[in-house]
C-alpha positions in Angstrom: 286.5 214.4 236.2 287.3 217.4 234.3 285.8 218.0 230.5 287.3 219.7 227.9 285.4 222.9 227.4 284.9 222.5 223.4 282.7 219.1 224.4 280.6 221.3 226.5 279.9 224.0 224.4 279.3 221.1 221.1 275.9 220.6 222.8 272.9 223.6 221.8 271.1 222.4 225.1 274.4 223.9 227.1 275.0 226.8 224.6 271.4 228.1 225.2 272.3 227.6 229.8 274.8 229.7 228.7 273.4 232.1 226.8 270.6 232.3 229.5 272.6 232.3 232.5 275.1 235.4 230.9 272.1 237.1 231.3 271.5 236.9 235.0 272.6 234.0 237.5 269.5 231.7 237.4 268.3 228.6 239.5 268.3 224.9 238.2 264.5 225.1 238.2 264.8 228.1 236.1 267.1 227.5 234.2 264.7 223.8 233.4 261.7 226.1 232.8 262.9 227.5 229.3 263.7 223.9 227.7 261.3 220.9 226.9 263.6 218.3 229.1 263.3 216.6 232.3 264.7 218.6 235.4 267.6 215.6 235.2 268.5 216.5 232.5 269.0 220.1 232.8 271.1 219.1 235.9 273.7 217.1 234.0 273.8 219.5 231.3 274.8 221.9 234.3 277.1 219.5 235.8 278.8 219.4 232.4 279.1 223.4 232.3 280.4 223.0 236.3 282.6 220.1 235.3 284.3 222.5 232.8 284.3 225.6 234.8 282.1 227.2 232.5 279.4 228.0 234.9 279.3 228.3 239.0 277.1 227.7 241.7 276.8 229.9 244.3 274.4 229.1 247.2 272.5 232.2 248.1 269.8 230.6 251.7 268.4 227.4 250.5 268.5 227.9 246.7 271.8 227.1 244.2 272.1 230.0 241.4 274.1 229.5 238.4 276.2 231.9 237.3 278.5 232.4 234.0 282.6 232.4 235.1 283.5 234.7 232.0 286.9 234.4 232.1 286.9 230.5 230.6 284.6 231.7 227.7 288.6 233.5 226.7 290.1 230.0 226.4 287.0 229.4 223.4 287.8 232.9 221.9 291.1 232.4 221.7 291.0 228.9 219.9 287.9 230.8 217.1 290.4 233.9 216.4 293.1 232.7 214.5 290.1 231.0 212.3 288.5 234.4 212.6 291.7 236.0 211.0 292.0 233.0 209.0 287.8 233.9 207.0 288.4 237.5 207.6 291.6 237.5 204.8 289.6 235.3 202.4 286.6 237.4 202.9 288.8 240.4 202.2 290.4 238.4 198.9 286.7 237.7 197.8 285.6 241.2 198.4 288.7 242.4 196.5 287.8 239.9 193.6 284.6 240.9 192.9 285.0 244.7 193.0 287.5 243.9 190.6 285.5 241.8 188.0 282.2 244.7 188.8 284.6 247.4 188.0 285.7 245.7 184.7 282.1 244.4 184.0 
């Protein structure tokens, strides 16, 4: 089953494998040493990330390293810029408003 990549990035748990494993590609056991949950429960939250392409396994000898597939974070930028234009005008407008009223004041 594949997930939709927005549910697997809603989740701080899979934001911070994410943030750890753009870093360097990183083992389950790893990866399960920087959070306080079960070693199960890292795995699903990385079977999540797999599920959505966000992350993948490569086997390197006996161990499974995790690493970030970049190009499907593009799909989450793409959705966050035409919000990011969206803030940045009404950010402008508000920056325009105020130096108008401190100008007048």
């Amino acid at each position: 089953m594949r997930r939709d990549i927005f549910q697997a990035i809603a989740d701080p748990t899979r934001r911070a494998i994410i943030a750890l494993i753009a870093i360097q590609a990183m083992t389950p056991n790893a990866i399960a040493e920087n959070f306080n949950s079960s070693r199960q429960a890292i795995s699903k939250h990385l079977k999540i990330l797999s599920e959505c392409q966000l992350i993948k396994p490569t086997n390197k000898g006996r161990e499974i390293y995790y690493q970030l597939e970049v190009t499907r974070l593009k799909e989450i930028d793409q959705w966050i810029a035409q919000y990011r234009k969206l803030w940045e005008t009404r950010f402008n407008q508000l920056d325009n408003l105020l130096n108008n009223q401190n100008q007048k004041s």
